[in-house]
C-alpha positions as CSV (number, residue, x, y, z in Angstrom):
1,X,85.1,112.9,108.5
2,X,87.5,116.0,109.1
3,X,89.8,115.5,112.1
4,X,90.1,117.7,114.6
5,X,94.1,119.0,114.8
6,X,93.4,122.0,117.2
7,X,93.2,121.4,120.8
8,X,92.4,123.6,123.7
9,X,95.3,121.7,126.4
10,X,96.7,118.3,126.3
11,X,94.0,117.1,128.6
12,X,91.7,117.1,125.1
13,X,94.4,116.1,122.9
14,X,95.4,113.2,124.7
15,X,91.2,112.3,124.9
16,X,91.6,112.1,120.9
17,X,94.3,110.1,121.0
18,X,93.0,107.2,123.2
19,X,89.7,107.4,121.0
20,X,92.5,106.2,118.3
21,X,92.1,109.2,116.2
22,X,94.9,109.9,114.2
23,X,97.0,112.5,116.4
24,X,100.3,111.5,116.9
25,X,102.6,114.0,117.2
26,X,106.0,114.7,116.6
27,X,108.3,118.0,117.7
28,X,110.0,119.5,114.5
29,X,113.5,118.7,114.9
30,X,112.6,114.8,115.2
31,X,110.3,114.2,112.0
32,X,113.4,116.7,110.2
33,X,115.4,114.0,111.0
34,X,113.1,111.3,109.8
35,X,111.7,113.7,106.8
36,X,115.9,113.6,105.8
37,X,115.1,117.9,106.2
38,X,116.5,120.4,108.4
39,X,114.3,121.9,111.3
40,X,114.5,125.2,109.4
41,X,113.0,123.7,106.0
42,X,109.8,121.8,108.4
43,X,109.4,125.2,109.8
44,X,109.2,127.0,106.1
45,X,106.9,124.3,105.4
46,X,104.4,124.4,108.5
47,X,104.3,127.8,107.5
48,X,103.2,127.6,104.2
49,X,100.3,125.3,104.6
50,X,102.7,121.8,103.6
51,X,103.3,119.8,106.6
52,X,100.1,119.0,108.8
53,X,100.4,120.5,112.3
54,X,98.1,119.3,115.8
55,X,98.2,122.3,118.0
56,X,97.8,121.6,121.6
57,X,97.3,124.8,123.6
58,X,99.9,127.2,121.8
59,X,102.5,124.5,121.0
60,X,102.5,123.5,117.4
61,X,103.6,119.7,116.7
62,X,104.2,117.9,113.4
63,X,101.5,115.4,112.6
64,X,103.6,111.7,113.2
65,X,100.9,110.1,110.6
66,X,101.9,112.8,108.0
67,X,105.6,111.8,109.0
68,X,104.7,108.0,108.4
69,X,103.0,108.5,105.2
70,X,106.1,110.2,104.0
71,X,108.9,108.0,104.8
72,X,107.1,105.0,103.8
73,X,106.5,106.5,99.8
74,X,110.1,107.0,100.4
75,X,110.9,103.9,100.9
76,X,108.9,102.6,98.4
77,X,110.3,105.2,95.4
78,X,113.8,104.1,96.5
79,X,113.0,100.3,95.8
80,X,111.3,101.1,92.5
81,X,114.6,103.1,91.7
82,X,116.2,100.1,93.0
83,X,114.4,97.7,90.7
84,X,114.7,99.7,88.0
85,X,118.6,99.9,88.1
86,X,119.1,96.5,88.4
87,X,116.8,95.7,85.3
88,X,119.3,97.8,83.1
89,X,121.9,96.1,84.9
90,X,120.1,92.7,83.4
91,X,120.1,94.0,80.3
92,X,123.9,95.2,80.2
93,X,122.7,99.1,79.8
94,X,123.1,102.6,81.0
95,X,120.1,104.8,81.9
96,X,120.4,108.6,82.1
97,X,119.1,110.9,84.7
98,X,116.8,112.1,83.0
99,X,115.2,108.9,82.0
100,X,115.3,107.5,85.7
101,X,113.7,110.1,87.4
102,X,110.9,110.1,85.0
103,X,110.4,106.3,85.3
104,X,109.6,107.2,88.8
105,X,107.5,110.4,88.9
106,X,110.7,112.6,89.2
107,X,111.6,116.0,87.5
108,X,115.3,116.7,86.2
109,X,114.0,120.5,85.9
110,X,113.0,119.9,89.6
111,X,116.4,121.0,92.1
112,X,114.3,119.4,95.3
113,X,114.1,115.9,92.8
114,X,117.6,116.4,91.5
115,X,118.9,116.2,95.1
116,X,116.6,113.6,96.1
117,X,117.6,111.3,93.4
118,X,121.3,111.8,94.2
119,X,120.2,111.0,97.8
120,X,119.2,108.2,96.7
121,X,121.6,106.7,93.9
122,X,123.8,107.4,97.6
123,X,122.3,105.1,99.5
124,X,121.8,102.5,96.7
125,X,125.9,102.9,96.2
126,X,126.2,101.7,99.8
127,X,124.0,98.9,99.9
128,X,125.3,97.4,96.6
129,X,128.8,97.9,97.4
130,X,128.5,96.4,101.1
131,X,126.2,93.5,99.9
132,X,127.7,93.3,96.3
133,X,130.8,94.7,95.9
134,X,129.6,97.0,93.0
135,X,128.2,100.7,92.7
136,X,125.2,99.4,90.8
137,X,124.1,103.6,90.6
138,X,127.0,104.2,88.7
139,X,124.6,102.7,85.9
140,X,123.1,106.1,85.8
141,X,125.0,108.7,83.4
142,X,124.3,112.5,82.5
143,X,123.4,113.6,79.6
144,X,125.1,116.2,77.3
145,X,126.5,116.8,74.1
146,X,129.9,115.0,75.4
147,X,129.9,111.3,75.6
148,X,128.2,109.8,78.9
149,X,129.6,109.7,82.3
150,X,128.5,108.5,85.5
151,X,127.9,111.3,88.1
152,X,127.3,114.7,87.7
């Protein structure tokens, strides 16, 4: 069943919702902020067909369940990457970037991948340092022809 994402005035938009369809909304600059994007990158992407919009008259809103969706595969690719470092962390190894990122569906050729991993390896840095004391991402090294390094 297609839902409907254009509506004439809020009167019919907020009918939807109470029917429990899936219209949540959000403006821009807040599911940015959740998306980890800027306002001007959701705006690019509303534009080119990428993020799901509910109109309501002639105001444009981001779709909340699109929003959802994302954060939470978010959340679950960082505790795969999670999972995965502490496994070569078992096993007393390193782990290029390369090798990570494909592990979890990533592309190194990818720049919007590249700084999504290094997002991430971020965050992981905090939480292992404040829970264990240790950077468990510098596990990750670069690859070249020199020998390994954490970091870029």
């Amino acid at each position: 069943m297609q839902i409907k994402r254009d509506f004439e005035d809020t009167e019919e938009w907020l009918c939807a919702l109470t029917k429990g369809l899936p219209v949540a909304i959000m403006p821009n600059p807040l599911a940015a902020g959740a998306l980890g994007e800027s306002a001007n990158a959701i705006s690019k992407k509303v534009k080119n067909g990428h993020v799901p919009v509910i109109t309501i008259g002639e105001r444009r809103y981001i779709s909340a369940d699109f929003v959802a969706e994302r954060v939470e595969a978010e959340r679950v690719l960082k505790a795969s990457i999670m999972r995965k470092l502490e496994r070569v962390a078992r096993n007393g190894a390193t782990i290029f970037y390369g090798e990570l990122m494909k592990m979890v569906g990533m592309r190194w050729q990818s720049p919007p991948d590249r700084a999504k991993i290094g997002v991430f390896l971020g965050e992981i840095s905090r939480k292992t340092f404040e829970e264990d004391g240790i950077f468990l991402s510098a596990l990750v090294h670069r690859k070249g022809p020199e020998p390994t390094s954490p970091g870029p």
